[in-house]
C-alpha positions in Angstrom: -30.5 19.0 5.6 -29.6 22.9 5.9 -31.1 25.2 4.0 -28.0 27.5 3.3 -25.6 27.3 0.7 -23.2 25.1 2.4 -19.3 24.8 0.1 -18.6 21.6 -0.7 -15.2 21.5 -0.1 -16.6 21.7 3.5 -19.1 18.8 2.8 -17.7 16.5 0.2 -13.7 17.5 -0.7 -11.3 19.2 1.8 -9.9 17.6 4.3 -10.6 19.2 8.3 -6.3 20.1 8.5 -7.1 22.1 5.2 -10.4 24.1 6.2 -9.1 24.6 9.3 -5.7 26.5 7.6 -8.4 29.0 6.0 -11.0 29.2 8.9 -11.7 32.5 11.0 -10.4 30.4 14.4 -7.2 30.6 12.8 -6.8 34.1 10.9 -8.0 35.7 14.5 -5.3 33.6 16.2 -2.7 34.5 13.7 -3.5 37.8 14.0 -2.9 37.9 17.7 0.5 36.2 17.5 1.5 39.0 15.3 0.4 41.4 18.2 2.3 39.7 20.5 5.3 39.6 18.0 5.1 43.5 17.5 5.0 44.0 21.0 7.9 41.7 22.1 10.0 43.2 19.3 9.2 46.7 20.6 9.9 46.0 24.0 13.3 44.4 23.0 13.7 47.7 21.0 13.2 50.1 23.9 9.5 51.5 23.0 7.3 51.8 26.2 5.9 48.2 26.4 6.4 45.8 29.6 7.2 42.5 29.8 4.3 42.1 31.5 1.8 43.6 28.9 3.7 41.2 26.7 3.3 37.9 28.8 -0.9 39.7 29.2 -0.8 39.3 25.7 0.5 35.5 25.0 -2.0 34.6 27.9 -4.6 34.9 25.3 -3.4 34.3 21.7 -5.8 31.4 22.1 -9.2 31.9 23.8 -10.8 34.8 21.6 -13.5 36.7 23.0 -15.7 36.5 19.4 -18.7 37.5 21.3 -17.3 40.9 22.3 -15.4 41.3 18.9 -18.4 40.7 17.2 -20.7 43.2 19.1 -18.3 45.7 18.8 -18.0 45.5 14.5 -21.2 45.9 14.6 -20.8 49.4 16.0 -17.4 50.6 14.4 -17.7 48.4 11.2 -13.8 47.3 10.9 -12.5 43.7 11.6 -9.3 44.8 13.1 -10.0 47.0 15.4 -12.8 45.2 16.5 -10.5 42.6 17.4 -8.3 44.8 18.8 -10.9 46.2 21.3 -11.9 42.4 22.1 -8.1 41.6 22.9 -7.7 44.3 25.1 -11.0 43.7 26.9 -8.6 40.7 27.9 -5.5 42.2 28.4 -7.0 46.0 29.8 -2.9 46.2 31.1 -1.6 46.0 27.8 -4.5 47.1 26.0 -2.9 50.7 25.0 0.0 49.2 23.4 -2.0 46.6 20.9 -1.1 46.9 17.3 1.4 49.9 18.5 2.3 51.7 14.9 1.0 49.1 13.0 -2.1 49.3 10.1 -4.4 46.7 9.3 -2.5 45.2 6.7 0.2 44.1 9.5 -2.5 41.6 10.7 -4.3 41.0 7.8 -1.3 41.1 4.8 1.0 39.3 6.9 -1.5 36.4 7.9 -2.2 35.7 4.6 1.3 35.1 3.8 1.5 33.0 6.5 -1.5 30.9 6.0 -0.1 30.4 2.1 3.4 29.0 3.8 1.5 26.4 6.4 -1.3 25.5 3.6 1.8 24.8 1.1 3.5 22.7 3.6 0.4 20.9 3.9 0.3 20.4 0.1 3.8 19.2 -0.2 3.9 16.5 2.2 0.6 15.1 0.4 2.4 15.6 -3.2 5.3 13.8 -1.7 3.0 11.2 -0.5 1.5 10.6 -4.0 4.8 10.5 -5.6 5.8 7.9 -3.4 2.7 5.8 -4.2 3.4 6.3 -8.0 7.1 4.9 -7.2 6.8 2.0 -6.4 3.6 1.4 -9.0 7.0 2.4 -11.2 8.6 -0.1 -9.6 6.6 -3.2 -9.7 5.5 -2.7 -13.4 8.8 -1.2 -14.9 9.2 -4.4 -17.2 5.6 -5.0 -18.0 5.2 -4.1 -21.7 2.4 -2.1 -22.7 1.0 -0.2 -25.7 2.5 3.4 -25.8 0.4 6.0 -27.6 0.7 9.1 -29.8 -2.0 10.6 -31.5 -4.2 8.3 -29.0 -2.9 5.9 -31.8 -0.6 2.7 -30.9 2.9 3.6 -31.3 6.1 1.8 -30.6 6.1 -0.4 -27.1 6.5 1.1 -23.5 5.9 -0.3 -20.0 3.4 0.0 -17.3 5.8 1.8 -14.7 7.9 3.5 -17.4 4.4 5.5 -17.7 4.2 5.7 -14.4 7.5 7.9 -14.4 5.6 10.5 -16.6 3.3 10.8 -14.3 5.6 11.5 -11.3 8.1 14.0 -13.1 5.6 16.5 -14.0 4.7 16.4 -10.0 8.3 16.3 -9.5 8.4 19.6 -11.6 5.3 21.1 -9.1 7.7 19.8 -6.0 10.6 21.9 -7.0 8.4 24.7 -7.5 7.0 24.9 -4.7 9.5 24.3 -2.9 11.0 27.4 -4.4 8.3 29.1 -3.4 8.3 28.6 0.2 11.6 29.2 0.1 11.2 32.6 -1.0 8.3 33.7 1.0 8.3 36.7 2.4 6.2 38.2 5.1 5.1 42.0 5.0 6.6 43.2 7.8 5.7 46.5 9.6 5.2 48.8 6.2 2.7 51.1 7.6 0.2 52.9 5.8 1.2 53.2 2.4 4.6 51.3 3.1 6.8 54.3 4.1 6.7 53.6 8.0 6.7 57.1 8.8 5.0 55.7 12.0 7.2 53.7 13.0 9.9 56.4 12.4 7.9 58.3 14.6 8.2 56.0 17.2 11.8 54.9 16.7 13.1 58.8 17.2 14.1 58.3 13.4 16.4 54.8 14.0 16.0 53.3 11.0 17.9 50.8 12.0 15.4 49.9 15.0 13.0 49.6 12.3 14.8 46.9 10.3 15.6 45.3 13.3 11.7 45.1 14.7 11.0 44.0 11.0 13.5 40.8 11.1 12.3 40.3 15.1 8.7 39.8 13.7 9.3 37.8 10.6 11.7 35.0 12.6 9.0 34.8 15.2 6.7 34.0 12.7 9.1 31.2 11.1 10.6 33.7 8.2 13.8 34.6 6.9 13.0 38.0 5.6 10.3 40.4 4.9 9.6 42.3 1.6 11.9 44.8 0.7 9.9 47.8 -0.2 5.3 47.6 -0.4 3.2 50.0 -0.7 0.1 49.1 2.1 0.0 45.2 1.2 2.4 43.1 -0.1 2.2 42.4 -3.8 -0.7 40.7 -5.2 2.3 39.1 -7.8 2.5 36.7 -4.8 -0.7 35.3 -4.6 -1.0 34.6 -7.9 2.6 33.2 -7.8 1.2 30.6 -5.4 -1.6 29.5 -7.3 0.4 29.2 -10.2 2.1 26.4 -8.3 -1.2 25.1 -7.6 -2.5 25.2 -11.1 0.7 22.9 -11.7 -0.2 20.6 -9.7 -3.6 20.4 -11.1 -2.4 20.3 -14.8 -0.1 17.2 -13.6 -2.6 16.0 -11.4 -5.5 16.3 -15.0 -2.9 15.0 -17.1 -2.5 11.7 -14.4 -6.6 11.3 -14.1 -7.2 11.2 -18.1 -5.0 9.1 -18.6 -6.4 6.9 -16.3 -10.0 7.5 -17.7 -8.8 6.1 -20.7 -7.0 3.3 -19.9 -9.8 2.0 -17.9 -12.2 2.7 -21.3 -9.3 0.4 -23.0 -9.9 -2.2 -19.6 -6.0 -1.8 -18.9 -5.9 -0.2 -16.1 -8.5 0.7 -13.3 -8.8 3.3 -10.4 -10.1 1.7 -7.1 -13.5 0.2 -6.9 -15.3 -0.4 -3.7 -17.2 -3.5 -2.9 -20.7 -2.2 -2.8 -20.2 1.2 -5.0 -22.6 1.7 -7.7 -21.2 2.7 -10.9 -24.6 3.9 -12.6 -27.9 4.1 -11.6 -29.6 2.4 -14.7 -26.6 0.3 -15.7 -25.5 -2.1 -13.0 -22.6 -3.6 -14.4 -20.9 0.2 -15.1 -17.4 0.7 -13.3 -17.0 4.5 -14.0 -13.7 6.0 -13.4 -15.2 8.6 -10.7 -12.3 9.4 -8.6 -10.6 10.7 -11.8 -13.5 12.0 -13.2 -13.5 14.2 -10.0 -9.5 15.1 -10.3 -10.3 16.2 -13.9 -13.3 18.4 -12.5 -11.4 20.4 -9.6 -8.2 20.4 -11.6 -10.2 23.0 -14.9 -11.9 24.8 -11.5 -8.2 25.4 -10.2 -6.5 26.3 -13.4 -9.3 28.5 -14.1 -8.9 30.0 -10.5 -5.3 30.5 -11.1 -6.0 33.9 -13.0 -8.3 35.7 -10.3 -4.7 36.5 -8.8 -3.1 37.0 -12.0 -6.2 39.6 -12.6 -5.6 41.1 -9.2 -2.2 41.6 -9.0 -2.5 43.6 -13.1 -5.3 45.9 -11.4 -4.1 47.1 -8.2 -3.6 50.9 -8.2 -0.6 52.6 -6.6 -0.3 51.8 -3.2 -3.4 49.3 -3.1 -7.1 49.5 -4.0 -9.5 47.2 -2.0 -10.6 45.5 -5.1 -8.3 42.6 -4.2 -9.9 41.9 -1.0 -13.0 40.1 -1.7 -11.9 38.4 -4.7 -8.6 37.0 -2.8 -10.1 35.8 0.8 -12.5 33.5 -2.4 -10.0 32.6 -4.4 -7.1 31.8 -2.5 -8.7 30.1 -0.2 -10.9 27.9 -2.6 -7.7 26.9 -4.9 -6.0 25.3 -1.8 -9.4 23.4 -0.5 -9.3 21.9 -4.7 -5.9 20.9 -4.8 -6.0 19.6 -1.5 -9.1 17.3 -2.6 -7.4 16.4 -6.0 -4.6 15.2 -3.7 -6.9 13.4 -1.6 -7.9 11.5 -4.6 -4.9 10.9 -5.5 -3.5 9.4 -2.5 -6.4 7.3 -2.7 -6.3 6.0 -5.8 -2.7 5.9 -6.2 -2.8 3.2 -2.9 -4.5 0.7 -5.0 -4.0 1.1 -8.9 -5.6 -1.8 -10.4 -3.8 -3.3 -13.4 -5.5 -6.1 -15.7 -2.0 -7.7 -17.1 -3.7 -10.2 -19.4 -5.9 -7.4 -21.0 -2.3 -5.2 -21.3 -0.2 -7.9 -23.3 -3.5 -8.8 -25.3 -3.8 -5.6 -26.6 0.1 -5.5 -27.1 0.4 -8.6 -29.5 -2.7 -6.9 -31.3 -0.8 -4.5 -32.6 2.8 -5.6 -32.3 3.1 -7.5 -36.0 2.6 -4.1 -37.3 5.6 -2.9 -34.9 8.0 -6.2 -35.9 7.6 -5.4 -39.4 10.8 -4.3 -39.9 12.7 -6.9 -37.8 10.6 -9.5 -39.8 12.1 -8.1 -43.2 16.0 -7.9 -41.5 15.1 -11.6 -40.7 14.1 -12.4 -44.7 17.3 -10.3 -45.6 19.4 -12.9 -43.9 17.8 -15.6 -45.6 18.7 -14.0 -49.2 15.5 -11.4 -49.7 15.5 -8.6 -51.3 14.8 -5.7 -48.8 13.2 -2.8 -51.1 10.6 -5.7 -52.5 9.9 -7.5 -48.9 9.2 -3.8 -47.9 6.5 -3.2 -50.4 4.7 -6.7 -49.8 5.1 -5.7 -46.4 3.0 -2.7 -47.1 0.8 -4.3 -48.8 0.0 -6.8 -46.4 0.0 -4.6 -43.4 -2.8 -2.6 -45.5 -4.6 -5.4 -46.5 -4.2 -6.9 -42.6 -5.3 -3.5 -41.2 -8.7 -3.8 -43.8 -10.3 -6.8 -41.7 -9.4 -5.3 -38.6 -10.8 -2.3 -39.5 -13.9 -3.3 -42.5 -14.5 -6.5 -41.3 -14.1 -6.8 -37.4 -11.4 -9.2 -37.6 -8.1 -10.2 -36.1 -5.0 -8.9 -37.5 -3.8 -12.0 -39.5 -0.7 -10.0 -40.5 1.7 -12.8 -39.5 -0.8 -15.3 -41.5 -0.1 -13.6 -44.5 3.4 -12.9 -44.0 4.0 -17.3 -43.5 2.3 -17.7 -47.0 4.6 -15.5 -48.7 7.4 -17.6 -50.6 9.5 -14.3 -50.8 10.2 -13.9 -46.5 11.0 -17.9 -45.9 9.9 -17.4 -42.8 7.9 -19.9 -40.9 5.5 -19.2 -38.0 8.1 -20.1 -35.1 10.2 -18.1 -36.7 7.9 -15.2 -36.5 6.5 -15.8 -33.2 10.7 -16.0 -31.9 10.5 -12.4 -32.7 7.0 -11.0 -31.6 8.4 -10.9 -27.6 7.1 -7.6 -26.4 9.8 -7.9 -24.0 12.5 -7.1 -27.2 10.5 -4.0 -28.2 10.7 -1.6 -24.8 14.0 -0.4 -25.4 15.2 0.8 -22.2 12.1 1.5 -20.8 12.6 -0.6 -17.0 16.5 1.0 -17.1 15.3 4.0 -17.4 12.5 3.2 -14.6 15.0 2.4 -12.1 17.7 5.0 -13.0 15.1 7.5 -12.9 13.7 6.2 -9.7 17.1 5.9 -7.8 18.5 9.5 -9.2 14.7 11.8 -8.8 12.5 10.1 -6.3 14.4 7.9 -3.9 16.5 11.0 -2.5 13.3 12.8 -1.5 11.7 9.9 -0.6 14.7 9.7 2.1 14.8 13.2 2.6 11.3 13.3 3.7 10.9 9.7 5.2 9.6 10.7 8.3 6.5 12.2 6.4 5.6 8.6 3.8 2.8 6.5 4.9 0.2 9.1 4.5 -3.5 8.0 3.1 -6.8 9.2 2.6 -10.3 7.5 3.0 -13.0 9.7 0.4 -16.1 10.1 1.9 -18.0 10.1 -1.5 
């Protein structure tokens, strides 16, 4: 037991390839493969730096020196140069040509971009992973009929997997956007101070094409395409909260899949994952609770909450930059990745062993379908000589009068009962029970299940095959 506020997406949520994106080990390393980036591209670009300093310098992206870096914060209170002095404690050849024209922001700005793409990645393979889980759920219960709802009321029939495929598009919408995304990334670049690189022009004898060109050296090296086009000292804060707004999607589709299942396991169709010897309540013994989703549900409001700290930033930063981003950024950036990781987590765990109760599903069907076949009953009368416009009212009345004991009384819908003892339908109980099949009242529900699945998921299935497979064990 410690006795310091300890997060617990580090204790109880994130997984270690998550925390790890965000940790200090890995900004400090970033930050030194951007040194070494800037100092190869301006040795390439005929500034005074060896290939030697540089090779000083890629000897120890890895093995910081924290100890001296953090001694010598304490003294000059700044981050960056403190880790600058530390690296070139290490490298005392190239020491003089560390961060060479460069502002904090080159480090700091361009890390954080950085970090976003690799933590994205990271989301994307797990949202690919949970889509395929949901597949081929689609897939197995595409023709199973099942009560469909609106208004939380019955409504006309559905099926277990054609439900399933709501679930999956709206995380098929998240996919595509954040795909987009990453596709549009872009790093900072070498801006300078308040993004007019007058140091770098300095340095360049006024090229500025050497300047693009250092710029485009530095952003492939770090695995982009292309840096912003014009920033003031940071890039724009519109990006971070661009991110998160991907992530919020995820975690509306990802609410949207987990009440749903809360639900369904009220109504005892449907059940997330129970473990062996897990408790369900502490005074109630025979409780199943639907935790896992009750915990999706619970990070999902924290993320789409989080999702305007950027939105906030990005509306409040003042002409070049204010540090009023900083603190509130490093917190919430961070923190909206470790949540939609976990809600991932759950879902990849939960999605791996749905539990469906197919007895309970097509008993609660037939509850409700004579109120659904109402109208084929009547076309069936009609084509024994009724008349419609009368067998409709009677069929009203005794839908009403059927939906009275259900409701007054606690009984079962005797519907049908009522309809057999009616001279004026002709209709005898076979006859009724030939047309309450579920199976007739679907519509196109497993067609659309497989078209959907064959034209939307299988491709990226395929297109990312080398990355299915993936599962996650919850600690809690």
């Amino acid at each position: 037991m410690k006795n310091a506020y300890e997060s617990p997406f580090s204790t109880r949520y994130a997984s270690e390839e998550m925390q790890y994106l965000f940790s200090a080990d890995k900004k400090f390393k970033t930050w030194r493969r951007l040194w070494v980036a800037l100092a190869r591209a301006e040795m390439k670009l005929g500034l005074p730096v060896t290939e030697d300093q540089v090779k000083e310098l890629e000897a120890h992206v890895d093995d910081i020196n924290y100890d001296v870096a953090q001694a010598r914060e304490k003294q000059v209170r700044h981050d960056v140069m403190s880790h600058v002095y530390a690296y070139g404690v290490q490298c005392p050849n190239a020491k003089g040509i560390i961060h060479l024209g460069a502002t904090s922001c080159y480090v700091g700005d361009n890390t954080d971009v950085i970090i976003m793409k690799e933590a994205l990645l990271v989301v994307r393979r797990k949202l690919i992973n949970v889509i395929h889980l949901l597949a081929k759920f689609a897939e197995e219960y595409k023709s199973m009929p099942a009560l469909a709802y609106t208004h939380l009321q019955p409504a006309q029939l559905t099926t277990v997997g054609k439900r399933a495929t709501l679930w999956i598009n709206e995380l098929l919408m998240d996919l595509e956007d954040l795909d987009y995304r990453v596709s549009t990334l872009k790093l900072l670049g070498s801006k300078g101070t308040t993004g007019t690189q007058a140091s770098f022009l300095d340095l360049f004898d006024g090229d500025s094409k050497k300047i693009d060109e250092l710029e485009q050296m530095i952003a492939e090296e770090m695995g982009f395409t292309k840096v912003v086009p014009v920033s003031g000292q940071t890039y724009s804060r519109k990006m971070d909260s661009q991110v998160l707004a991907v992530l919020s999607g995820i975690a509306q589709s990802a609410s949207k899949f987990s009440n749903d299942m809360r639900i369904l396991q009220n109504f005892k169709e449907m059940e997330e994952p129970f473990e062996k010897n897990q408790i369900g309540s502490s005074a109630m013994p025979y409780k199943r609770n639907p935790m896992r989703c009750e915990r999706v549900t619970a990070l999902a409001r924290y993320v789409m909450i989080d999702s305007l700290n950027p939105a906030f930033t990005a509306g409040t930063q003042w002409f070049e930059r204010t540090l009023d981003d900083s603190a509130n950024k490093r917190i919430s950036v961070a923190e909206a990745f470790l949540a939609v990781d976990s809600i991932l987590n759950i879902l990849l765990n939960v999605c791996d062993g749905l539990v469906v109760y197919p007895k309970v599903v097509r008993q609660r069907v037939l509850k409700e379908l004579p109120f659904m076949a109402t109208e084929n009953i009547m076309m069936e009368a009609v084509k024994k000589g009724g008349d419609r416009q009368e067998l409709h009212e009677r069929l009203r009345m005794h839908s009403i009068a059927a939906g009275k004991v259900v409701k007054e009384e606690g009984g079962e819908n005797d519907l049908i009962d009522r309809v057999c003892a009616d001279p004026a339908f002709m209709l005898s109980h076979e006859e009724i029970d030939s047309i309450l099949v579920p199976e007739n009242f679907t519509g196109r529900s497993a067609e659309q299940v497989t078209i959907f699945l064959n034209t939307c998921v299988r491709p990226i299935e395929e297109a990312n095959r080398e990355i299915l497979g993936e599962n996650a064990e919850l600690s809690v």
